[in-house]
SEBA-434347 format. One line per field, with one value per residue: z, y, x of N, C-alpha, C in turn. Coordinates in steps of 0.05 Angstrom, whole numbers, plus 32768, in hexadecimal, padded with zeros to 4 digits. Atoms other than C-alpha are relative to their C-alpha. Layout:
% residues N
nup <- (Z ...)
nnorth <- (Y ...)
neast <- (X ...)
caup <- (Z ...)
canorth <- (Y ...)
caeast <- (X ...)
cup <- (Z ...)
cnorth <- (Y ...)
ceast <- (X ...)
This chain:
% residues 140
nup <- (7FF8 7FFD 7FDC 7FFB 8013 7FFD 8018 800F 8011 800D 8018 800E 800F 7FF8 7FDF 7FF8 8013 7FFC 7FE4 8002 8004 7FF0 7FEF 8009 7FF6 7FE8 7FF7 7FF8 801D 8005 801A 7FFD 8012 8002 7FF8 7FDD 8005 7FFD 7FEA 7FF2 800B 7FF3 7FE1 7FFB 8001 7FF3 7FEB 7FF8 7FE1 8006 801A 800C 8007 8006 7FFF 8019 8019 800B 7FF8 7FF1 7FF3 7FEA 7FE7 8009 800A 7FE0 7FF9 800E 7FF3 7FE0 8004 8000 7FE8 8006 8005 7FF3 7FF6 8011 8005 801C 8002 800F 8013 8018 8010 8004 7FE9 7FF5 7FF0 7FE6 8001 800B 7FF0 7FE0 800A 8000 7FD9 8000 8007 7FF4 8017 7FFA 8020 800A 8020 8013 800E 7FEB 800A 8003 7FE4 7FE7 8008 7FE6 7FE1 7FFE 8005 7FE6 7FE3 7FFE 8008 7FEA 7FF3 800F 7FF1 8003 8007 801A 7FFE 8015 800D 800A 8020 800C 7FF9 801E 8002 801C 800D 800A)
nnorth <- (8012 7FFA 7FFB 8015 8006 7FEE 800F 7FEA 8009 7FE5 800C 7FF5 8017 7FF3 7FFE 8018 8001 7FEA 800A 800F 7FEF 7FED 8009 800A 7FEF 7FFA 8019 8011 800C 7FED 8017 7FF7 800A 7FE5 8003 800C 8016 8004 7FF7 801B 8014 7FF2 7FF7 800D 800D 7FF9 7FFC 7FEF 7FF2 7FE4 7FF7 7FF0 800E 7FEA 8001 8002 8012 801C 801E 8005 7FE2 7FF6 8011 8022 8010 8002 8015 8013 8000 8007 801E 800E 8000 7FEF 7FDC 7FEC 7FEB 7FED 7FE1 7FFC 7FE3 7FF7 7FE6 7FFD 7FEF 7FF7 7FFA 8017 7FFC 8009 800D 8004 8001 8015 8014 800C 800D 8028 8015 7FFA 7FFF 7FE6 7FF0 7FDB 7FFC 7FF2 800A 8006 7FFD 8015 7FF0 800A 801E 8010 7FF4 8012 801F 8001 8003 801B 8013 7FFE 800C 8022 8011 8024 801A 8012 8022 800C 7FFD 8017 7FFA 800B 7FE5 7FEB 7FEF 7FF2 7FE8 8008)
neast <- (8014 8013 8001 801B 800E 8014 8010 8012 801A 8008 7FFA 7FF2 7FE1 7FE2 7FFB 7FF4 7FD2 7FFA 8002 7FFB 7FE4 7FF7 7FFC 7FE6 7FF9 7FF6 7FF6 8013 8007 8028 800A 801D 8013 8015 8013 8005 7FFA 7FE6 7FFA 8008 7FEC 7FDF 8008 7FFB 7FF1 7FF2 8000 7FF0 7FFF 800F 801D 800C 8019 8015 801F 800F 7FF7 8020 8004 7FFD 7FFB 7FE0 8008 8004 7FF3 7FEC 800B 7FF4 7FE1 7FF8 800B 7FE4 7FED 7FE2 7FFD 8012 7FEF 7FF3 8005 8007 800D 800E 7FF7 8006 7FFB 8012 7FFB 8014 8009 8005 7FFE 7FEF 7FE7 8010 7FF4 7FDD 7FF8 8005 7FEA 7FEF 7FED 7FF7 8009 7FEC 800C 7FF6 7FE1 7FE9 7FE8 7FEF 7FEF 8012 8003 7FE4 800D 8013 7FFA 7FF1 800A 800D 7FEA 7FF3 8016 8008 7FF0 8005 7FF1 8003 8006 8003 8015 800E 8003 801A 801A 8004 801F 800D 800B 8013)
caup <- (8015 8012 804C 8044 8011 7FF5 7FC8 7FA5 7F85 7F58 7F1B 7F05 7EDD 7EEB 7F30 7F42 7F12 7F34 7F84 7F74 7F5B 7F92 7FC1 7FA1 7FAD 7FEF 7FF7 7FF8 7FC7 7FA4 7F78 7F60 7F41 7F20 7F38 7F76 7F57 7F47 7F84 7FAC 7F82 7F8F 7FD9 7FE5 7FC4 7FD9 801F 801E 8062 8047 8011 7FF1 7FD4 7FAA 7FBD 7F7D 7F48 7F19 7F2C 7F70 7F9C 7FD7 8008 7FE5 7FDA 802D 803C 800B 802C 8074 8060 8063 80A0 8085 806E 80A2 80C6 808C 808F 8057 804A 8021 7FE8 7FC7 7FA4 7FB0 7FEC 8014 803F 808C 8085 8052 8087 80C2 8093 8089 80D3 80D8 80AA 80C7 808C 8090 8058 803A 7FFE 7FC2 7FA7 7FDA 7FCF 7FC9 800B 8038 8015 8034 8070 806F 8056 8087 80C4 80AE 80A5 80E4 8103 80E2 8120 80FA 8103 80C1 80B3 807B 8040 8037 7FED 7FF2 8003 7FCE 7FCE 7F9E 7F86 7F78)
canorth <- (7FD0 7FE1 7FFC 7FD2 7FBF 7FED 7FD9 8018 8002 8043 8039 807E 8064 80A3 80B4 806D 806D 80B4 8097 8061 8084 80AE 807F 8052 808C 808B 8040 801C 7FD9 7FF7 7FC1 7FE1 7FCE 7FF7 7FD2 7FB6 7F6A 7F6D 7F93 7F59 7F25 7F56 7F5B 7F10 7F01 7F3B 7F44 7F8E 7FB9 7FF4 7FF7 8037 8031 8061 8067 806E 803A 800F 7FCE 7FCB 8016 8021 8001 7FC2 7FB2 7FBB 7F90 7F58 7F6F 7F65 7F1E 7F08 7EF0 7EFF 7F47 7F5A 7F85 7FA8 7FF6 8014 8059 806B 80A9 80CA 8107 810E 8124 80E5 80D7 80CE 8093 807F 809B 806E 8034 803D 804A 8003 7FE2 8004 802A 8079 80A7 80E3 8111 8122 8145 812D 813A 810D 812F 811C 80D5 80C0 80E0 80B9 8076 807A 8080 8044 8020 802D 801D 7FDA 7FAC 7F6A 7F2C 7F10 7EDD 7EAE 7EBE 7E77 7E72 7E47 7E8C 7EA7 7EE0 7EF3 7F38 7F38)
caeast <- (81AD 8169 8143 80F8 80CC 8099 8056 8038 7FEF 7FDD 7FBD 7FD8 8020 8048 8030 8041 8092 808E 808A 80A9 80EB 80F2 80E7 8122 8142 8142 815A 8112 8109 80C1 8097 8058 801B 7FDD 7FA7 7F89 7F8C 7FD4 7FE0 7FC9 7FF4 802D 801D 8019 8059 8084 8072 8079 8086 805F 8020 8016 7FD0 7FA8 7F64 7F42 7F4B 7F1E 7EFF 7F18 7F1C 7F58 7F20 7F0E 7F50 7F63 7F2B 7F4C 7F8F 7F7A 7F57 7FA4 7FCA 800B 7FF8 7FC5 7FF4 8013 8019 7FEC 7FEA 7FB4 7FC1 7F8B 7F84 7F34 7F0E 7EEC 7EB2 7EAF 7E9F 7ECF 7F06 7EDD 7EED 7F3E 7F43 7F22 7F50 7F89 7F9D 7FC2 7F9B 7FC9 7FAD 7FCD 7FF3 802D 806D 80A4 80CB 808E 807F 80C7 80B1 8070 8090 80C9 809A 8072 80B0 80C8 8082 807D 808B 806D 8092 80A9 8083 807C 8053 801C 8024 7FE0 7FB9 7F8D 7F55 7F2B 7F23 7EDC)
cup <- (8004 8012 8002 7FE2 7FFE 7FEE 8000 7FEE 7FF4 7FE5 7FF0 8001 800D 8015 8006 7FFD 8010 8020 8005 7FFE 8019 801D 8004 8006 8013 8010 8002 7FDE 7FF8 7FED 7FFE 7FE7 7FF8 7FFE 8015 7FFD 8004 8012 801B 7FFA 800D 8024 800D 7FF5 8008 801F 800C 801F 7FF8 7FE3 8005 7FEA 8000 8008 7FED 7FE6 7FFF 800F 801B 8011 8017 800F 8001 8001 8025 8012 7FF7 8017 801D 800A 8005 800E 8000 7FFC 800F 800B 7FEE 8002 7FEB 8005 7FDD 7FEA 7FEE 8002 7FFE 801C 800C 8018 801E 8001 7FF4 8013 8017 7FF4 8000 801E 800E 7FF5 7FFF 7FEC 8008 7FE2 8003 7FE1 7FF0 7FFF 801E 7FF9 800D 8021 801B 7FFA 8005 8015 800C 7FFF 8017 8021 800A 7FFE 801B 801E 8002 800E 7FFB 8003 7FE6 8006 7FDA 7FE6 7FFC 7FE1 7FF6 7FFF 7FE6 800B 7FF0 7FF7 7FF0 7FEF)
cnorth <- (800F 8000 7FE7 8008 8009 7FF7 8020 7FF2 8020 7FF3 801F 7FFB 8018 800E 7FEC 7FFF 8017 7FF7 7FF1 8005 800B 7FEB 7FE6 800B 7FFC 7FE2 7FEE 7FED 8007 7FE0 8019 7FF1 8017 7FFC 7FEF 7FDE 7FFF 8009 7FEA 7FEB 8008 7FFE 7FE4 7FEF 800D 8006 801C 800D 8017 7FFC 801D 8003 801B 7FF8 8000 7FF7 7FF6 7FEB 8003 8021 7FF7 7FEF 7FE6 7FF0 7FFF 7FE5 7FE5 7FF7 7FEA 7FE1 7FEC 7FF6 8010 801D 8010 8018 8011 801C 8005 801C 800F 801F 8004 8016 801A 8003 7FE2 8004 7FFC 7FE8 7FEF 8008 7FE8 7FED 7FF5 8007 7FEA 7FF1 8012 8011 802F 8007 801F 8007 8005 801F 7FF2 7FF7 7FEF 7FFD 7FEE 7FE1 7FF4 7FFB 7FE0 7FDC 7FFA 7FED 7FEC 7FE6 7FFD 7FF1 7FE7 7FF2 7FE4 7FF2 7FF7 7FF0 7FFB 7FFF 7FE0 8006 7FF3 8020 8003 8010 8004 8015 7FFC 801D)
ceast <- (7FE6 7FEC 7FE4 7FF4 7FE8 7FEC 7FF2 7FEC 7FF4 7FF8 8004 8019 8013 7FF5 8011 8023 8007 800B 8012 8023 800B 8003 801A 800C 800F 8005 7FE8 7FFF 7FE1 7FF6 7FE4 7FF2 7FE9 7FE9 7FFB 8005 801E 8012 7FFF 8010 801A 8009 8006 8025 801F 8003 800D 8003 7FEF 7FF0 7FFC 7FE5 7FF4 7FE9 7FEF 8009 7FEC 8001 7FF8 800A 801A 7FE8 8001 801F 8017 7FF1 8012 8021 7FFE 7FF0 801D 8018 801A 8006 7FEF 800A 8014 8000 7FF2 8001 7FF4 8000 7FEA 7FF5 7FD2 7FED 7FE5 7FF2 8006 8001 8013 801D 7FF7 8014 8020 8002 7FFA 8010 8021 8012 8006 7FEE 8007 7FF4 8016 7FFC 8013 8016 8011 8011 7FF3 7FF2 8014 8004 7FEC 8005 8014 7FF4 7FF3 8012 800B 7FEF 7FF4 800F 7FF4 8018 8007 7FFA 7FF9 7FEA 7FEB 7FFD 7FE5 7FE7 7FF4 7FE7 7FFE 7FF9 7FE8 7FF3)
């Protein structure tokens, strides 16, 4: 049986198949997506316990797409932990400490991304509640 439900948004393919694997692995159901739209679709219809969420993707960046997130009753309280690979501003950290989100850099190894997913899994004292299938946002 599988421990909680994980959403990886990367729009690199074999980081993502790479995280994703490992975290199967270790008993978690994974869905991922490889952009912040379909990450959002994915998000309202799985109701994961943990978002893994690159920071730097087209269109829509790791911030834009927490804003969107935390527009969402059902998913405001979601764990996110933020992954990315390049070095960000002050401000840009201000921000995910505002929308409540953990930011780890790359590389990060598989060992301590179990670690990391675990702890937010463990930390995740929402209520289930019911996804509203009327919700929609717009990725603008």
């Amino acid at each position: 049986m599988a421990l909680a439900t994980i959403l990886i948004i990367d729009d690199n393919v074999n980081l993502a198949r790479g995280f994703a694997a490992g975290l199967a692995a270790a008993d978690y159901t994974v869905h991922v997506a490889h952009t912040a739209h379909d990450g959002l679709a994915l998000a309202l219809s799985v109701h994961p316990h943990v978002i893994i969420l690159d920071f730097q993707m087209p269109f829509v960046n790791g911030v834009g797409f927490l804003y969107r997130l935390r527009e969402i009753p059902a998913l405001i309280d979601t764990p996110v932990m933020v992954v990315t690979g390049i070095c960000v501003t002050d401000e840009i950290v201000e921000q995910l400490k505002e929308l409540h989100a953990e930011l780890r850099f790359k590389p990060l190894g598989l060992s301590v991304l179990i670690a990391e997913v675990d702890l937010l899994v463990r930390h995740d004292a929402r209520p289930i509640r019911p996804i509203d299938s009327a919700v929609h946002v717009e990725l603008r």
